[in-house]
N, C-alpha and C positions, 0 to 999 in steps of 0.2 A: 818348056821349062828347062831344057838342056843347057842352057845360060846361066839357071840359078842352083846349080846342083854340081856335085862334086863326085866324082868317079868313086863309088864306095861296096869294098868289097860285101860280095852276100852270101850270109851263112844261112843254113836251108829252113825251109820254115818248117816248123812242128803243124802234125795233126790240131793244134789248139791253135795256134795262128793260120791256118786253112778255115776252120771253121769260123775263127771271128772274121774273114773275110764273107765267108757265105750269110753271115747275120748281116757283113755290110753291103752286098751285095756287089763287091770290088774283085778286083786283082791289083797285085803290084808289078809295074816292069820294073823296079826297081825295091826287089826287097829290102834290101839294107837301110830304106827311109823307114820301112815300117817296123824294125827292130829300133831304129833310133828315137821314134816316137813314144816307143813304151820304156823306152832306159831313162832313170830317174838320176841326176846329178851327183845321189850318193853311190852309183852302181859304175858310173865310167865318164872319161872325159867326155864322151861321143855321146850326150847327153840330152835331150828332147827340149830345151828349152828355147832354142832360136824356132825349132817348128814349132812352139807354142805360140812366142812372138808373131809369127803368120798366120797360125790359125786363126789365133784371137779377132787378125783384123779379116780373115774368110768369113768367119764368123759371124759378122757384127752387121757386115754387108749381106750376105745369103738373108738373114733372119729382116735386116732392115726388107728387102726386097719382098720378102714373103710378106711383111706388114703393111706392104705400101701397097699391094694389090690387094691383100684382103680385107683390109679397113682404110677406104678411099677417102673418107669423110672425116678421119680421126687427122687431126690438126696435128702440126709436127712434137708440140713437148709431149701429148699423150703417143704417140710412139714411139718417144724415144724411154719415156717409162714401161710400157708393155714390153718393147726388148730388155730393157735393163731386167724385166721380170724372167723376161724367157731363156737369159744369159747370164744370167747369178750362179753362182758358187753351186749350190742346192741342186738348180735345177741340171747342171752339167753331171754332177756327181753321181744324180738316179739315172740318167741317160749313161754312164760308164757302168755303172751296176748292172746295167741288163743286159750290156753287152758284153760282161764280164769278163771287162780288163783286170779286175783286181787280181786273178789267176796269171796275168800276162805280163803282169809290170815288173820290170827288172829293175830291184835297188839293190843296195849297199847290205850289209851285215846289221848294222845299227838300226836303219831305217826299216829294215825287216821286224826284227824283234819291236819295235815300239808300234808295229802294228801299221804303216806307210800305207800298205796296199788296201787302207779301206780309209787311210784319211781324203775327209771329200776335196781337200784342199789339191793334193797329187793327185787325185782320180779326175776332177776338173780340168788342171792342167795337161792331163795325158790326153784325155780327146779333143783339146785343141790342138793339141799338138799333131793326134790324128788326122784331125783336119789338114793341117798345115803339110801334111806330107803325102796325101793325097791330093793338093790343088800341085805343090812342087812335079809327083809322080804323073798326075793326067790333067792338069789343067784345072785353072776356074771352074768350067761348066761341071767336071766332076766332082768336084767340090761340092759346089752349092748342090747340086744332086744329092748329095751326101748327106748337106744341111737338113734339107726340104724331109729327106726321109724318118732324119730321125725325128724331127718335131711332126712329122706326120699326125700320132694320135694325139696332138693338141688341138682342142677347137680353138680354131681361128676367128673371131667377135667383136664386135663393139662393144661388149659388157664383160669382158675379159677382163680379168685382174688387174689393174696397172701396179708398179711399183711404185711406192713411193719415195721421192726423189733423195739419192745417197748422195753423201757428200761429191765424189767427183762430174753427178749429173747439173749437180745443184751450179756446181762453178763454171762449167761447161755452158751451160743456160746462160748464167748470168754474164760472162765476156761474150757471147754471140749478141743477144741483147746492147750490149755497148758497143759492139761491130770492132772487138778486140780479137788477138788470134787466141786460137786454145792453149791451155798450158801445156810444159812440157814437163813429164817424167823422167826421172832417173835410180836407178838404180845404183847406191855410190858407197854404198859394204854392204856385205855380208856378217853376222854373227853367233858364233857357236858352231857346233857340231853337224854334220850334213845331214843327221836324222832329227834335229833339233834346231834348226837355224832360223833367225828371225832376220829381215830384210829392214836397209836403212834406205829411206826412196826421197828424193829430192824434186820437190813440185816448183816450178818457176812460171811466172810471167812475167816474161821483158818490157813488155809494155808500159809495167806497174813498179817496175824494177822492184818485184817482191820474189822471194825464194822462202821456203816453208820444208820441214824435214818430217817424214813419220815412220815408223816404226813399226810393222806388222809379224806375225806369223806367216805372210805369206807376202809374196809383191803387189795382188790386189790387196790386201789387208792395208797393207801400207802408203798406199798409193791412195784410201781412201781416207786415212788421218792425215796425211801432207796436204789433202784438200779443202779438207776440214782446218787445219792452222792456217790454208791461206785465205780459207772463204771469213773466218773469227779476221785475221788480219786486215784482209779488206774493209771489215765492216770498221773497225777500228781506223782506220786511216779515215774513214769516211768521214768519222766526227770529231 
């Protein structure tokens, strides 16, 4: 990963950042990824959100792979719902509570007062973010180690929950189906205060030459009504 990573000075770690290491069962060569994974955007430029960008996609893969071996049988749209369940907001948020990030996350003055460290929305994105700086620090295979652990005490089934299908699964389905490529997201403002800010996300397919805007409290929040105005749009062009 020395390729993908940038020479970044490291301040030492606290007895609390030692211990959520021994919960994850890690070390860092590189502590300074693991302070930057817990810095929230209101607290410094040096800020966790490109490692979240990577985690997300470590994420998505480790969890795909763990469902692809334990449910052999289950046809591709029922796994990509059963991840969508196992990777939701919710479920990221009670997996950073037990390893309790909320004591470790570094924000802003604003963001503290209005309570950040327990909103599931930052607490989500910090252990992606975690992710993200453990496949950077030791590779993929450490990573998805990482993945497998913490969904450890989830039984793995064919009669497991699925999710039902959110706006960006829905659209996602529907161009694979037409043998169209997936849409693209964007991020294209920001609004309000760094402990208050709602994200402006720009959903496109070229293909349809359609673009769609949405508006969240958070970039999935938003990235899932941009899907929602292009999947309504679609359907509207259709008639």
């Amino acid at each position: 990963m020395a390729a993908l990573t940038k020479s970044l000075s490291s301040p030492p770690l606290s007895r609390a950042h030692q211990e959520l290491l021994e919960r994850l069962g890690l070390s860092f060569a590189q502590p300074a990824l693991l302070h930057q994974a817990l810095t929230h955007r209101s607290f410094s430029a040096n800020h966790n959100e490109r490692l979240e960008f990577l985690g997300d996609s470590v994420l998505n893969l480790a969890v795909s792979t763990m469902l692809y071996a334990a449910l052999p049988d289950l046809p591709e749209g029922d796994l990509s719902r059963v991840r969508a369940n196992l990777v939701k907001q919710d479920t990221l948020h009670q997996l950073a509570m037990d390893l309790k990030l909320p004591m470790l996350i570094r924000l802003g003055e604003g963001e503290m007062k209005s309570g950040g460290q327990k909103r599931p929305s930052i607490l989500a994105d910090t252990l992606e973010a975690l992710i993200g700086a453990v496949y950077l620090d030791a590779g993929y295979d450490k990573a998805q180690a990482l993945v497998f652990r913490l969904f450890e005490p989830i039984q793995i089934n064919p009669t497991m929950q699925a999710a039902s299908k959110d706006p960006k699964t829905e659209l996602q389905e529907w161009l694979q189906a037409k043998r169209l490529k997936l849409p693209i997201y964007r991020v294209v403002g920001t609004l309000g205060a760094a402990h208050q800010q709602t994200f402006d996300v720009e959903c496109e397919v070229p293909e349809l030459s359609l673009i769609e805007r949405g508006i969240g409290g958070s970039r999935r929040a938003a990235e899932q009504v941009a899907a929602l105005a292009m999947l309504e749009s679609i359907k509207e062009k259709k008639q």
